[in-house]
N, C-alpha and C positions, 0 to 999 in steps of 0.2 A: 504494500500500500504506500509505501512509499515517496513521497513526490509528487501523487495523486491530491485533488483539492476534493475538496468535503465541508459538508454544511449541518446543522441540526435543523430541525422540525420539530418540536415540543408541545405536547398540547396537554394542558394542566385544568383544571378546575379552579386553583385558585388564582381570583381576581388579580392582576398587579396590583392595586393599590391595599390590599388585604394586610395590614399589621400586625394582624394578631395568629397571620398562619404560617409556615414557613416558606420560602422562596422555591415554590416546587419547580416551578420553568425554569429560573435560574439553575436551581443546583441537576437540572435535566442537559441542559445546555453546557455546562462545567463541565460534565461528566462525560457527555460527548467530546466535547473541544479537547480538555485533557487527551479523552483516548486517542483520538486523532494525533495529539501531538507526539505522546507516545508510539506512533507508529508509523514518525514521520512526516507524516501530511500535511498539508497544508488546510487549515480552517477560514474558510472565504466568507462565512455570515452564520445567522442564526434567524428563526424563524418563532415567534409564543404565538401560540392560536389558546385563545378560551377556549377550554372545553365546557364537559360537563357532570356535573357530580352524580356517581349511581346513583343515588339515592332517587333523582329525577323520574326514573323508571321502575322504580319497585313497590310495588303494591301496599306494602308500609308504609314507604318514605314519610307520612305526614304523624301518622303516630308513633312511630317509632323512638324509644329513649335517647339512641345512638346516633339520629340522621344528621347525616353529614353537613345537611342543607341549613339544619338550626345552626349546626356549629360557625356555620359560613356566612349566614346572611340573619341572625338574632333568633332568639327564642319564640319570634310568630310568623316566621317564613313557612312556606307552604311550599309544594311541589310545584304547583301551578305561579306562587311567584317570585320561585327562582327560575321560569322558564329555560328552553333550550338555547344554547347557543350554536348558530351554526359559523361553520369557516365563510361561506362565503357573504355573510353578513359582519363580515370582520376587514373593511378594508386596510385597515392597519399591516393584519393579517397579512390578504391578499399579495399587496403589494411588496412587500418583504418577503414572500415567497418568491415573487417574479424578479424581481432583484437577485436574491439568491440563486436561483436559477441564471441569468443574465452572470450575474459570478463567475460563477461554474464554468461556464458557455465562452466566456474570456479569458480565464485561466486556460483552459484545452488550448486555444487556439493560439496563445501567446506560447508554449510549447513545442508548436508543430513544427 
């Protein structure tokens, strides 16, 4: 892998601006870039897409003592509103993929 350019993609539940949780995209992100670097490569970007918390889908989620969703969004968050997130309602997202992409795509080529 060596030599090769590389990008992460991370898609977390917890909000960026979330204080009170850990830095899950971050330390997703880290951990990739790290390994990359440990294997040589070169790391051209990174990508956080909001995800979405299980709890959103499981038939519990709203009573349950454990859900994720109280943890994340207060003690009277509902499944219904923490709704879904999707990717391509994230242009933050998007855009940072394409870029990355665009990256990549010029690393190869600066190579040849």
């Amino acid at each position: 892998m060596k030599g090769k350019p590389g990008g992460s993609i991370v898609t977390c539940a917890v909000p960026k601006e979330s204080f009170k949780l850990p830095p899950a995209c971050e330390n997703g992100i880290n951990a990739i870039t790290y390994y990359m670097m440990e294997e040589g490569m070169e790391s051209v970007g990174s990508v956080r897409v909001l995800g979405n918390n299980p709890c959103v889908k499981c038939k519990y989620g709203d009573e349950c003592d454990m859900s994720g969703i109280k943890m994340m969004f207060g003690p009277d968050a509902t499944k219904a509103s923490a709704g879904i997130n999707r990717f391509e309602d994230q242009p933050e997202a998007v855009n940072a993929a394409k870029e990355l992409g665009k990256k990549i795509a010029e690393f190869l080529k600066s190579k040849e």
